[in-house]
N, C-alpha and C positions, 0 to 999 in steps of 0.2 A: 504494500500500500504506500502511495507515495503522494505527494501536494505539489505543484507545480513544478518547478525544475526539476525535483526528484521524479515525474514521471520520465524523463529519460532515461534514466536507469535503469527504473521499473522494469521498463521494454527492455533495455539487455537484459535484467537480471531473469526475465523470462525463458530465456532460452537454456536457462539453467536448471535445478531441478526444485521447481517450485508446482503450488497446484492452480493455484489462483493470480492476478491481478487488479488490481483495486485503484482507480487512478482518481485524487481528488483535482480535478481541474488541470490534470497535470499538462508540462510544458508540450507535449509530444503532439497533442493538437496544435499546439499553435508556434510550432518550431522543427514541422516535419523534415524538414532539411538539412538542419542538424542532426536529427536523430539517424537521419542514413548517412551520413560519413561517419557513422561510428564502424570500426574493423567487426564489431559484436553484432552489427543489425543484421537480422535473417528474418524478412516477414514467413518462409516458410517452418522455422523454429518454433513462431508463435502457436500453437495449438493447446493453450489452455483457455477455460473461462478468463472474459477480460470484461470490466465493466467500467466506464466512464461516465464519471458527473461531471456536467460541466455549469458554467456560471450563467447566466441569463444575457439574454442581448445585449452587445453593450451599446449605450442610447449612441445617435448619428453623430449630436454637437460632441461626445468626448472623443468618438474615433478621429475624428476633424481635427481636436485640439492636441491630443496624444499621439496624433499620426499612425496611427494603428488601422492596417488596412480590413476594409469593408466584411469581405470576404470569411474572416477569422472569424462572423458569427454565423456561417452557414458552414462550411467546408472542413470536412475532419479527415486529409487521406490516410492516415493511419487506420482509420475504423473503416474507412472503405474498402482498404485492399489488403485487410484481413480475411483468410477465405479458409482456416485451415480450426478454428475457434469458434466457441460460441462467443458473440460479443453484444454486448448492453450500451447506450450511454442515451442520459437522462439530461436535462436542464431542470437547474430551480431557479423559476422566475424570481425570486426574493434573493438570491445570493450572487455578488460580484466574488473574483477571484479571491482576494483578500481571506473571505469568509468560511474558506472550506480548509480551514483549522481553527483549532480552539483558540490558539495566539491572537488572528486574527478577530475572533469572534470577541476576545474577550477585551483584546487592547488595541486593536486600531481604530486610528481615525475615522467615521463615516465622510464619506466623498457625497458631499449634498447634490451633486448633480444626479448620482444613478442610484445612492443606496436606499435600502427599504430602512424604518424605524426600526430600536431594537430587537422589538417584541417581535415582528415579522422577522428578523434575522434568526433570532433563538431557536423560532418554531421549525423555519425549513434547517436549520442547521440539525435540531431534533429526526428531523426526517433525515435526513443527508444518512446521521449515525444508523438510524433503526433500518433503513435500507442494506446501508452498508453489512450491517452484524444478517440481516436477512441474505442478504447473497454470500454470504461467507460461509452461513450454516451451512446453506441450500448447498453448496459445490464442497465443501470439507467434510462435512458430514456426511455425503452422498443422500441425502434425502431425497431430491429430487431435481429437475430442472428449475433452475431460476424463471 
């Protein structure tokens, strides 16, 4: 399980002998490029469950002003040209990046332009976990399909 940057890793450390991955917003959607010059990338390695949360649109005026291109709220190629995996990935319309750690939930800044109030962070952050611990059963414990 990894948070942002750490979802690069994540992806190599998959091809290793793991059962699951778990990516909280990680970097590997939105730095697919990097992630293939690594000597470890092997999309055909990947064949365990993989599931990805990701952060909610991010509003037009902040791409504009953070120059963060358009595209990075539609386009995931890593979850696309997974073909060898079961793969999940979700949005929470109430969580920007920042959000999907407890660090961030508990001591960063709110960015008035995109973030939701507390209470609204708390609750999907609530969800984020109970999800999370649900696909972890579901694939470690072999219950059943997520």
């Amino acid at each position: 399980m990894a948070h942002s940057f750490g979802g690069l890793s994540n992806i190599i450390t998959a091809i290793k002998n793991i059962k699951a991955l778990v990516s909280l917003d990680g970097t590997e959607r939105y730095n697919y490029s990097l992630l293939k010059k690594s000597p470890y990338f092997n999309l055909i390695k990947i064949d365990i469950p993989y599931i990805h949360f990701a952060q909610k649109n991010i509003p037009e005026k902040v791409l504009i002003i953070e120059n963060i291109p358009s595209e990075l709220n539609h386009q995931f190629q890593l979850y696309d040209s997974l073909k060898h995996s079961d793969v999940y990935s979700y949005k929470f319309k109430d969580l920007t990046h920042t959000y999907f750690s407890s660090f961030g939930v508990l001591f960063a800044d709110r960015d008035k332009r995109q973030d939701k109030d507390d209470a609204q962070i708390m609750k999907s952050y609530q969800l984020l976990s109970i999800h999370t611990l649900q696909f972890l059963k579901s694939i470690l414990k072999n219950k059943a399909k997520f």
